[in-house]
Residue frames as a rotation matrix with the C-alpha (Angstrom) as fourth column:
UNK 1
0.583 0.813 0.000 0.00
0.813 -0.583 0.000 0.00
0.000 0.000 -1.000 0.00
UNK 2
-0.231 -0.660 0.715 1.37
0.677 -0.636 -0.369 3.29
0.699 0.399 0.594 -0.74
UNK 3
-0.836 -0.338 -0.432 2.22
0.546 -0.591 -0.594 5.95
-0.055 -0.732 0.679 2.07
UNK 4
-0.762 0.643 -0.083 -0.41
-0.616 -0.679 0.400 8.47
0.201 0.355 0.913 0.31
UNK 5
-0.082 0.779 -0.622 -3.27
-0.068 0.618 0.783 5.61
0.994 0.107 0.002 0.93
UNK 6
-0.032 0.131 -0.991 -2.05
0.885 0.465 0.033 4.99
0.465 -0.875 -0.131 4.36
UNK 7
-0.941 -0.081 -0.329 -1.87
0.257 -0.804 -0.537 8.43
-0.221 -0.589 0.777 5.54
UNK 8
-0.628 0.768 -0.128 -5.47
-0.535 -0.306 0.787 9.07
0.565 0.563 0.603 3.71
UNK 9
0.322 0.697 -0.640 -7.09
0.438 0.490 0.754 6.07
0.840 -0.523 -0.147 6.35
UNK 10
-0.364 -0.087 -0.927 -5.13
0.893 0.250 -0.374 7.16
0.264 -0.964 -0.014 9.04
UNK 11
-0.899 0.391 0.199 -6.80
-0.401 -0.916 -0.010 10.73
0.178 -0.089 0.980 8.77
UNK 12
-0.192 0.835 -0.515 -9.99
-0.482 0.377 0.791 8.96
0.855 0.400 0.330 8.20
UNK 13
-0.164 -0.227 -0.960 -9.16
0.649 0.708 -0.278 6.84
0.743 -0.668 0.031 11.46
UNK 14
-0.977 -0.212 0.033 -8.44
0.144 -0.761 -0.633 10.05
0.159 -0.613 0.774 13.41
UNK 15
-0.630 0.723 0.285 -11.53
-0.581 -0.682 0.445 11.73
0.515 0.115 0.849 12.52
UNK 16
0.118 0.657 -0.745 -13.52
-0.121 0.754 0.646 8.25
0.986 0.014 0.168 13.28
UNK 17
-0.065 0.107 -0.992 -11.88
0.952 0.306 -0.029 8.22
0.300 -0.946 -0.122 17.08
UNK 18
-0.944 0.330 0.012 -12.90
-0.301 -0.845 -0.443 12.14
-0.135 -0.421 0.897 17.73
UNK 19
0.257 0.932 -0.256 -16.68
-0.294 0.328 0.898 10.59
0.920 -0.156 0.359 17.20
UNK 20
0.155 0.103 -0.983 -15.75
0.459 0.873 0.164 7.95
0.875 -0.476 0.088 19.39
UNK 21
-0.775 -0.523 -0.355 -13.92
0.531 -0.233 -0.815 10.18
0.343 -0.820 0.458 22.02
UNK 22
-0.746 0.578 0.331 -16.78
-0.471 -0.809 0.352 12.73
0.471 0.107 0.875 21.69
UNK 23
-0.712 0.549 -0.437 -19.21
0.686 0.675 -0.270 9.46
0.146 -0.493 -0.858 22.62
UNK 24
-0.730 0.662 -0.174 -22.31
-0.333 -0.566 -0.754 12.29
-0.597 -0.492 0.633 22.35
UNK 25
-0.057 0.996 -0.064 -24.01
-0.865 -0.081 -0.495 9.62
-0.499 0.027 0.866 20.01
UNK 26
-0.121 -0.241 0.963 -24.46
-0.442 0.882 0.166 6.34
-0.889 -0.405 -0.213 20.75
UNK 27
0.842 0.398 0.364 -25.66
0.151 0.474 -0.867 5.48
-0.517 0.786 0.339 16.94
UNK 28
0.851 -0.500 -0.160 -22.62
-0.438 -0.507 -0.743 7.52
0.290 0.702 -0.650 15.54
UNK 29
0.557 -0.102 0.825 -20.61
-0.793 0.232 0.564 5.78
-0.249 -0.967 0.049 17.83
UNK 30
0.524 0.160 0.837 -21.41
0.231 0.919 -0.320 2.22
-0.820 0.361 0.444 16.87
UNK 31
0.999 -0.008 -0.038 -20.84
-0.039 -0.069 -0.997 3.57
0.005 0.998 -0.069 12.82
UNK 32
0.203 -0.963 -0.175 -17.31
-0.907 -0.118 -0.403 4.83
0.368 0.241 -0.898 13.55
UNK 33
-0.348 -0.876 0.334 -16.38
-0.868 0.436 0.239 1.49
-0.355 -0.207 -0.912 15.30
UNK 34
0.563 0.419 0.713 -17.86
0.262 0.727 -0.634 -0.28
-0.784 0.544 0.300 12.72
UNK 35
0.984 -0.179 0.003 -16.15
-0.110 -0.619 -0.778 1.69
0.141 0.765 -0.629 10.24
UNK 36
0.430 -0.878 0.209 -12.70
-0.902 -0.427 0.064 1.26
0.033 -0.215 -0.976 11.86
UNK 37
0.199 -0.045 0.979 -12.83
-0.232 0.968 0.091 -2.48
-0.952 -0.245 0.182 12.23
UNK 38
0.887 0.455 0.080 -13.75
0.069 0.041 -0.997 -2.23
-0.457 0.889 0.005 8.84
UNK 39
0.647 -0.760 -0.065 -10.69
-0.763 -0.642 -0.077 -0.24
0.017 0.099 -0.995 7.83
UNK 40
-0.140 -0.735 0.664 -8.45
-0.901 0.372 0.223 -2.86
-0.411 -0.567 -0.714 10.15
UNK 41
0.229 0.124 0.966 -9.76
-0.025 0.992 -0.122 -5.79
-0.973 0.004 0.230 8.24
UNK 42
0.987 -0.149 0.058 -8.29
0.036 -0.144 -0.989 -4.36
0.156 0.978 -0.137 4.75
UNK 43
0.739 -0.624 0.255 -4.94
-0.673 -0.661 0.333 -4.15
-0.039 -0.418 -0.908 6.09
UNK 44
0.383 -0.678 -0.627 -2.07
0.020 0.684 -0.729 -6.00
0.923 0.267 0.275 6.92
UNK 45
0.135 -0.705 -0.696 -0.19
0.987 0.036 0.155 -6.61
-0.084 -0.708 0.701 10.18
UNK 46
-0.357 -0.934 0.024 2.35
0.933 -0.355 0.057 -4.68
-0.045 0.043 0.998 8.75
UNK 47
-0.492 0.438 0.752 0.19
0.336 -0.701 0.629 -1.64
0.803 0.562 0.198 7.20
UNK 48
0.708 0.706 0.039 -2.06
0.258 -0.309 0.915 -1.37
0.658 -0.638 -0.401 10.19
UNK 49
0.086 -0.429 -0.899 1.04
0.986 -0.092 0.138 -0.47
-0.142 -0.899 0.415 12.01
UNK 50
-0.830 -0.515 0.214 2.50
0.557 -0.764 0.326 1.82
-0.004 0.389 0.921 10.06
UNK 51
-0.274 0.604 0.748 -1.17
0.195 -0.727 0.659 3.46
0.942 0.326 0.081 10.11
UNK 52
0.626 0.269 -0.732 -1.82
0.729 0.131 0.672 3.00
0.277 -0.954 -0.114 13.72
UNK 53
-0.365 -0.707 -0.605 1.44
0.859 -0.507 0.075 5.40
-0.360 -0.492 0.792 14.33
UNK 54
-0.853 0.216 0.475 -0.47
0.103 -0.823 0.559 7.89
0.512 0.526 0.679 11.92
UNK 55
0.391 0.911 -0.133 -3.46
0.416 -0.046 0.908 7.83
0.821 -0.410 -0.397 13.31
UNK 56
0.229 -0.326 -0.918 -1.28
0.960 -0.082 0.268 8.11
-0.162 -0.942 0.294 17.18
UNK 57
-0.623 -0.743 0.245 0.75
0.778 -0.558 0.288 11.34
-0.077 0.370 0.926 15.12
UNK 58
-0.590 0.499 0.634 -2.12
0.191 -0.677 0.711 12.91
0.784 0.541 0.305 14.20
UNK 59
0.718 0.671 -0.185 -4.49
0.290 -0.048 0.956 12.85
0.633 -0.740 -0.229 17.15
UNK 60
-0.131 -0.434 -0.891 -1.31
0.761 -0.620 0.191 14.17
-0.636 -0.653 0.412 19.80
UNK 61
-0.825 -0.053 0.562 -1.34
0.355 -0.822 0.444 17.15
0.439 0.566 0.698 16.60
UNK 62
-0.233 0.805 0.546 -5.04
-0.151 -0.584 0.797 17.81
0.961 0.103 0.258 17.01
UNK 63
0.179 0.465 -0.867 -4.80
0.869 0.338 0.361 17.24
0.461 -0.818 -0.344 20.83
């Protein structure tokens, strides 16, 4: 997978745990961690790391 893909979910990730952190609706909630599972089952190991640290990178940015 190319850097430019993985940095595109791991924004997409971010955004999907500020729902979750937010937790102000229990339906939206559910969607994003459906949606992220989702995400994590297209992946690799290897890929889901390397996006997991984006995702970590970004969310201390927007913290």
């Amino acid at each position: 997978m190319k850097k430019k893909e993985m940095k595109k979910l791991a924004e997409r990730i971010a955004k999907l745990e500020s729902i979750i952190e937010a937790n102000e609706n229990c339906a939206e909630v559910l969607r994003a961690k459906d949606e992220i599972m989702s995400i994590s089952g297209s992946l690799t190991p290897f890929d889901m790391m390397i996006v997991d640290e984006m995702v970590q990178e970004i969310l201390e940015e927007n913290s």
